[in-house]
C-alpha positions in Angstrom: 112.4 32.4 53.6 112.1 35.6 51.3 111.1 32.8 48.2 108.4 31.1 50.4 106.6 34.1 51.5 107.0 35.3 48.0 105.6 31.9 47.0 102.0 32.4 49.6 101.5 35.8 48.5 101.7 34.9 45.3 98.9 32.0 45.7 96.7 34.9 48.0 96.8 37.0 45.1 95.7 34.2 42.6 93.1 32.7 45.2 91.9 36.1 45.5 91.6 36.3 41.4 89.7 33.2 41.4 87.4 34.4 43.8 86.5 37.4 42.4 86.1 35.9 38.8 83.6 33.1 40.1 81.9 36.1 42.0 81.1 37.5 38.4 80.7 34.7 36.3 78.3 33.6 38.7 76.2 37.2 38.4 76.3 37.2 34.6 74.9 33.6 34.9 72.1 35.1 37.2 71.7 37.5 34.7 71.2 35.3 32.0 69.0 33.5 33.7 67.0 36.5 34.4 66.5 37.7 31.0 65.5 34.2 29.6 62.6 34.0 32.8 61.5 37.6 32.2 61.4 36.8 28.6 59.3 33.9 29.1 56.8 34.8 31.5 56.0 38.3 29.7 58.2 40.3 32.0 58.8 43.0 29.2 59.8 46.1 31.4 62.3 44.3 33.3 63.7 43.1 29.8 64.3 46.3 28.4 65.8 48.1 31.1 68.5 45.2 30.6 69.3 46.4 27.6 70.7 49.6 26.1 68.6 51.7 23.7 71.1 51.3 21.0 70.7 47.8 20.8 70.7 46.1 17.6 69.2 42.4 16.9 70.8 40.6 14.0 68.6 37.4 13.7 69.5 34.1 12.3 67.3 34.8 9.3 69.7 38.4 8.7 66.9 40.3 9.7 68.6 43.6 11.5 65.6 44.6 14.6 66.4 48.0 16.7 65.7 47.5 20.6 62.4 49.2 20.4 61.2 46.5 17.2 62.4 43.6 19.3 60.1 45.2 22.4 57.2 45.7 20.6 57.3 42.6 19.2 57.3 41.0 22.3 54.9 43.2 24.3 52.4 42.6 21.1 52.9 38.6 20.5 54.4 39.4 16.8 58.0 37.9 18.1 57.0 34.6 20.0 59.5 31.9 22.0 59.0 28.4 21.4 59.6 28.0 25.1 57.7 30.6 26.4 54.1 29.0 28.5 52.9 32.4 29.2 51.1 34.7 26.8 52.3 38.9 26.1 50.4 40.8 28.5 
C-alpha cells in the first residue's frame, strides 16, 4: 500500500513537472515569436524593451554591435531582414 501511494505521488509530482515545463516552453515560444513579428513589421520599441541594455550582437560576419547599434540600425533601415515586408518607420 505504502509502495503504491508512493508510486502515484511520485507520477503527480512528475505530471506536475511536465506541466509546468510545457507552460514555459510554450511562453518562450510566444516570445520568440513576438520578437521576430515586432522585428518584421517595424515594431522597434517593443523590440528593445525585450532586451537588456547590455546586450551584445556578435554577427555571423564577427562584427561585435551594442544594443543601441543594433536599434538604430533598425529604426534607420541600415540593418534590414530579408523577410521583413514592412519598411522602418
Amino acid at each position: 500500500m505504502i509502495n503504491t501511494l508512493l508510486h502515484l505521488l511520485m507520477l503527480h509530482v512528475l505530471a506536475m513537472s511536465l506541466t509546468a515545463q510545457s507552460a514555459l516552453e510554450a511562453e518562450i515560444l510566444k516570445v520568440s515569436q513576438d520578437k521576430l513579428t515586432w522585428k518584421n513589421t517595424g515594431q522597434y520599441d517593443r523590440l528593445a524593451e525585450l532586451f537588456d541594455d547590455a546586450l551584445v550582437l556578435i554577427h555571423i560576419t564577427g562584427q561585435v554591435t551594442t544594443k543601441a547599434d543594433w536599434m538604430t540600425q533598425r529604426r534607420t533601415g541600415r540593418f534590414v531582414n530579408v523577410l521583413s515586408k514592412k519598411k522602418p518607420q
